[in-house]
C-alpha positions as CSV (number, residue, x, y, z in Angstrom):
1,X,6.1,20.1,20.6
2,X,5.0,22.5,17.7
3,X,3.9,20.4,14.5
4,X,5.8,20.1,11.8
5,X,4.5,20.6,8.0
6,X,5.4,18.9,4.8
7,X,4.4,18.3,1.2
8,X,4.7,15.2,-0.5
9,X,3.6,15.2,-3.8
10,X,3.5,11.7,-5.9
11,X,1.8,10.8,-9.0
12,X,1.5,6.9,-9.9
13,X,-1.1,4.9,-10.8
14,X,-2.7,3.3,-7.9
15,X,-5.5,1.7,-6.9
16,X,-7.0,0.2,-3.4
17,X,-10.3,-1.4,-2.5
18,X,-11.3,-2.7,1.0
19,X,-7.5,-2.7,1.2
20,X,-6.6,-3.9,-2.6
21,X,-3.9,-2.5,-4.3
22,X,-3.8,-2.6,-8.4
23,X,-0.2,-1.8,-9.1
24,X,1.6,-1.9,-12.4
25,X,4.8,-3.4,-12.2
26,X,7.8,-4.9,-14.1
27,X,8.2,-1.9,-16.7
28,X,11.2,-3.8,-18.3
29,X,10.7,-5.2,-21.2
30,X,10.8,-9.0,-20.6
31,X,8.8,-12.7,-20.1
32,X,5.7,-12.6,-18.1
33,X,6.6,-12.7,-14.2
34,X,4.1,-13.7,-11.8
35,X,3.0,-10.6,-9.3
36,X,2.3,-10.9,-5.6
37,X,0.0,-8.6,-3.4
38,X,-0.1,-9.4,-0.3
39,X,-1.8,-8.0,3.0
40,X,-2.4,-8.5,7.0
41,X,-4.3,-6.1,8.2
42,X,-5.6,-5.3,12.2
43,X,-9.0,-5.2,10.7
44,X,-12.2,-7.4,9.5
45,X,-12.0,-8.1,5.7
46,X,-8.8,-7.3,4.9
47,X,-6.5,-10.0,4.6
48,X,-5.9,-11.1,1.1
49,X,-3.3,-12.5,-1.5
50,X,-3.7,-11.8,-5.2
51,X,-1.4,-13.2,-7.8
52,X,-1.0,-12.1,-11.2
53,X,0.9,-12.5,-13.8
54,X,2.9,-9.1,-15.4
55,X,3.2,-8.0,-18.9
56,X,5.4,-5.8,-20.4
57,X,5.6,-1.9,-20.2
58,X,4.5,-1.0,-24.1
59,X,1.2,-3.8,-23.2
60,X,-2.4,-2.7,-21.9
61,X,-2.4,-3.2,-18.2
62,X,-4.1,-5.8,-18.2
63,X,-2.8,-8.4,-15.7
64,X,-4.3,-11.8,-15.9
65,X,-4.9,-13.8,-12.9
66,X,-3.3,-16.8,-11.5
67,X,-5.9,-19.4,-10.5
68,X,-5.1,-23.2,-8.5
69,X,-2.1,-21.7,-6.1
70,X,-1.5,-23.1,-3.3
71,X,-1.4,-19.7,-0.8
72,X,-0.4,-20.5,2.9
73,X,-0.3,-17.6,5.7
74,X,1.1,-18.3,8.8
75,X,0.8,-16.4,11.8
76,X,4.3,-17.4,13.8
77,X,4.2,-15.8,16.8
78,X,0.0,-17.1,17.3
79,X,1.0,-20.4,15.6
80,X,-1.7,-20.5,13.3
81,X,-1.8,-21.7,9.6
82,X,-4.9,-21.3,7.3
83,X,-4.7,-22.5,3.9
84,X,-6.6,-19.7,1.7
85,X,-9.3,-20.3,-0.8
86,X,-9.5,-18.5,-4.0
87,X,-12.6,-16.1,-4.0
88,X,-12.3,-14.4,-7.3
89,X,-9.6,-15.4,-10.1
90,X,-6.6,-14.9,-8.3
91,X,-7.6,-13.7,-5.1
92,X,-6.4,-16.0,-2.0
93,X,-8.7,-14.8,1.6
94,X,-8.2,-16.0,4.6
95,X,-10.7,-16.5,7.6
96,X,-8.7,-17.4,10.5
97,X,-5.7,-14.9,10.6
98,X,-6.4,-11.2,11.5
99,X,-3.2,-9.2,12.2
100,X,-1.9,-8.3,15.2
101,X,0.5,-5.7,16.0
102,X,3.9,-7.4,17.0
103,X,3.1,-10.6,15.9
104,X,5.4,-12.1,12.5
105,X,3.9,-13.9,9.6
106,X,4.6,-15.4,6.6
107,X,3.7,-16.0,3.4
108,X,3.9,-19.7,1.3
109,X,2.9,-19.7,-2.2
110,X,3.5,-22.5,-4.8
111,X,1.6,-22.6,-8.1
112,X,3.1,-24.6,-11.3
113,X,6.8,-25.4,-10.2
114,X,7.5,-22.2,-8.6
115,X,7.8,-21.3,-4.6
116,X,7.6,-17.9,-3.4
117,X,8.0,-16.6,0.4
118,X,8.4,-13.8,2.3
119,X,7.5,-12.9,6.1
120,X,6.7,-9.3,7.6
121,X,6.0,-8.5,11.5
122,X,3.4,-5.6,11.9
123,X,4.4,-2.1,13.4
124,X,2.5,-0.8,16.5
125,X,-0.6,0.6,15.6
126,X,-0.7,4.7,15.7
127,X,-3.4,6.9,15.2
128,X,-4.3,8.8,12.7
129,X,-5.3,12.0,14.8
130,X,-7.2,14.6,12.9
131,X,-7.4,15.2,9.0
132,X,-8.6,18.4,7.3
133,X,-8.6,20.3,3.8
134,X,-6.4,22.9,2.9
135,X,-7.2,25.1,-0.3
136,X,-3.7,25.9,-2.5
137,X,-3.1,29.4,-3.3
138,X,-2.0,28.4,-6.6
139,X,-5.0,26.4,-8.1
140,X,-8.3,26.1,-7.2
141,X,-8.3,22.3,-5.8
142,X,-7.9,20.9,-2.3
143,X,-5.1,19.4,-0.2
144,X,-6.1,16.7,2.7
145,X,-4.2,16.9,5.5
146,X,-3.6,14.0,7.6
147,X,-2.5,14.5,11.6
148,X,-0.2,11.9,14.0
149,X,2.1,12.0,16.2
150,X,5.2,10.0,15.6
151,X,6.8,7.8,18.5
152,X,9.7,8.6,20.2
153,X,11.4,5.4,19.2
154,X,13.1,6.0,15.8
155,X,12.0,3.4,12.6
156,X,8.7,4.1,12.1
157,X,7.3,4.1,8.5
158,X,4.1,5.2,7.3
159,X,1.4,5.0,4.3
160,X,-1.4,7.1,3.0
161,X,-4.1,5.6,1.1
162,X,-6.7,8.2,0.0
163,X,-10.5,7.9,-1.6
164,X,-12.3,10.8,-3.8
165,X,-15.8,10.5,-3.3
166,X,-15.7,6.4,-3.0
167,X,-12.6,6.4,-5.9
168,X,-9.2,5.8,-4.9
169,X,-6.4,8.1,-5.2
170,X,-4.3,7.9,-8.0
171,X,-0.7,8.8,-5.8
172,X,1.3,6.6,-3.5
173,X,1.8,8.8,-0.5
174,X,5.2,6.9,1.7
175,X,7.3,8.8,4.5
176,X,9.3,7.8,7.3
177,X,10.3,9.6,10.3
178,X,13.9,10.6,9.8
179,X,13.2,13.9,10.1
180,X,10.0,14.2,12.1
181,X,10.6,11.4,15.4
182,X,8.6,12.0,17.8
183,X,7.2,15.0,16.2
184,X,3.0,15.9,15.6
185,X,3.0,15.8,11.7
186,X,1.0,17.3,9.3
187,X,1.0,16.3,5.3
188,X,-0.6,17.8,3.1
189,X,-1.7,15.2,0.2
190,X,-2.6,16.5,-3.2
191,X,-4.6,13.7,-4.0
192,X,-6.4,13.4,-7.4
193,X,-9.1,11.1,-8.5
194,X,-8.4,7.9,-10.9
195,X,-9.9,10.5,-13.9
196,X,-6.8,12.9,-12.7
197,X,-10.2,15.1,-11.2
198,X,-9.1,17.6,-8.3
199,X,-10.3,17.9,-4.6
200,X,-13.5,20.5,-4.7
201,X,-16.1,21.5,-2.1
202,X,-18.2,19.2,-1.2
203,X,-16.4,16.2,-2.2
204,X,-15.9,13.6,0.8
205,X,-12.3,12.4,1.4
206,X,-11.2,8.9,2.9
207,X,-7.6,8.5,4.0
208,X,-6.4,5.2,5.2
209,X,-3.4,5.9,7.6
210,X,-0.9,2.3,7.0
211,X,2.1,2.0,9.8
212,X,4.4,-0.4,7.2
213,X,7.3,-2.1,8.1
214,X,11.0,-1.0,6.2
215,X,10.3,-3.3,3.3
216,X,7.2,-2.3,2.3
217,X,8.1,1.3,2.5
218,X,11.3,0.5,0.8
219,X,8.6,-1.3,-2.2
220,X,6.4,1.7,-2.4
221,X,9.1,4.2,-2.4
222,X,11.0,2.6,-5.4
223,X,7.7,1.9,-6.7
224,X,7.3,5.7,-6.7
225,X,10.6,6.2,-8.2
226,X,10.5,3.9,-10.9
227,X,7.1,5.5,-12.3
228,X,8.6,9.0,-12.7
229,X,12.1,7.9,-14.3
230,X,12.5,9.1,-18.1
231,X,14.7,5.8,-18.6
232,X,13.9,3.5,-21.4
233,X,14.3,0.9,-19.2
234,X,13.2,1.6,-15.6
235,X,14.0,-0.8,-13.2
236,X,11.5,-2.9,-11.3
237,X,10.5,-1.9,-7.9
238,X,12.4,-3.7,-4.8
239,X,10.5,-6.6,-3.4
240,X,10.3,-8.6,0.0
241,X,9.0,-12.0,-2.1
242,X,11.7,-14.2,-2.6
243,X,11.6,-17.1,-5.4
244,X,11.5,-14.4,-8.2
245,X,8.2,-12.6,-8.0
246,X,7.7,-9.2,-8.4
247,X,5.4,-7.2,-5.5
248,X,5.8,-7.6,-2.1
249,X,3.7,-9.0,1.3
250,X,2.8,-6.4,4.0
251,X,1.7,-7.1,7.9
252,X,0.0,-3.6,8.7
253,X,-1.9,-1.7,11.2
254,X,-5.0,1.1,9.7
255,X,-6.1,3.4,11.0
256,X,-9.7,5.3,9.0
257,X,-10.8,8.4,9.1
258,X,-13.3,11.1,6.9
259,X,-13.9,14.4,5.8
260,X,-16.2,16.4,3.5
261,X,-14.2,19.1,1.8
262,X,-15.9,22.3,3.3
């Protein structure tokens, strides 16, 4: 089939290393709420569980972290359990679940007198085919452009997560394929550094490719939303932890691949 082209442009503040997301959340005005991040990932090193606490939208983003939790991950279709240990402040790894494609887990967290839990069952893994740089005709950066091919089987949802010369990305890049199901894709990310740098010549480009299941995308997305609203009082983005945290807990398959911007 020919390929089909689009441009997504977002702008939000985000920031992922070896899989960690620092996401600003709960721009109402309100009492501290603690923050989940959660992720299971098909690869080595990844699999993680931070909790914060928020602070309101006028504060510094400064999130402090939320030590002594009990963090449980279970792997239900395996049957394993592993209790995680705290590595840094607030940081929960685990050593005995790596995700598999198909398989369901979920997440137990207690710390103080609160419960929060949520479960997620990872997408099929799909590759990330080809990515190369584009040059716009209106400015003088660059434009990364990740390649897949989308299944035939409708539902699929998808996650770009790109680094600038070893900096991550400040966008959040979400689509699904409601318009492009079992089509080759091509999108064309304008990705900008965390100092709002552009793409030049020379620079080398890392893009994670994330098959996410509905409610992550569904996070992210609103996530994106809520960051350009011009309301007073944006609304928080829509999470998959129940107990009333804010964030969300995401079973995933990556897919890694480079370029140096020629």
């Amino acid at each position: 089939m020919k390929p089909i082209h689009f441009v997504y442009i977002f702008f939000v503040a985000y920031s992922l290393g070896a899989c960690q997301k620092v996401i600003n959340v709960d721009l109402n005005s309100s009492a501290p709420r603690y923050v989940v991040e959660g992720n299971i990932v098909n690869s080595l090193g990844a699999q993680f569980v931070s909790i914060t606490r928020s602070v309101n939208f006028a504060q510094d983003n400064t999130f402090p972290a939320v030590s002594g939790a009990l963090v449980i991950v279970t792997d239900t279709t395996a049957q394993i359990k592993d209790t995680l240990k705290e590595t840094t402040a607030g940081k929960y790894a685990t050593s005995k679940i790596l995700g598999t494609p198909g398989h369901t887990y979920s997440l137990y967290i207690k710390t103080d007198s609160n419960v929060f839990t949520s479960i997620c069952t990872m997408p099929p893994f799909i590759k990330l085919d080809s990515l190369y740089d584009t040059k716009s005709t209106f400015r003088s950066s660059y434009s990364i452009v990740p390649v897949y091919t989308d299944p035939v089987t409708i539902g699929n949802y998808y996650q770009f997560v790109a680094y600038i010369n070893g900096n991550p990305s400040d966008g959040i890049y979400v689509t699904n394929d409601n318009l492009i199901n079992g089509r080759s894709v091509s999108l064309a990310l304008n990705s900008r550094g965390p100092d709002n740098s552009k793409i030049n010549a020379g620079d080398d480009v890392t893009i994670h490719f994330y098959c996410i299941d509905s409610a992550t995308y569904q996070y992210f997305y609103t996530l994106q939303q809520t960051k350009n609203q011009n309301s007073a009082t944006p609304a928080n983005p829509i999470t998959n932890i129940k107990g009333g945290a804010l964030g969300y807990f995401s079973a995933h398959t990556e897919d890694v691949r480079s370029i140096t911007v020629q």
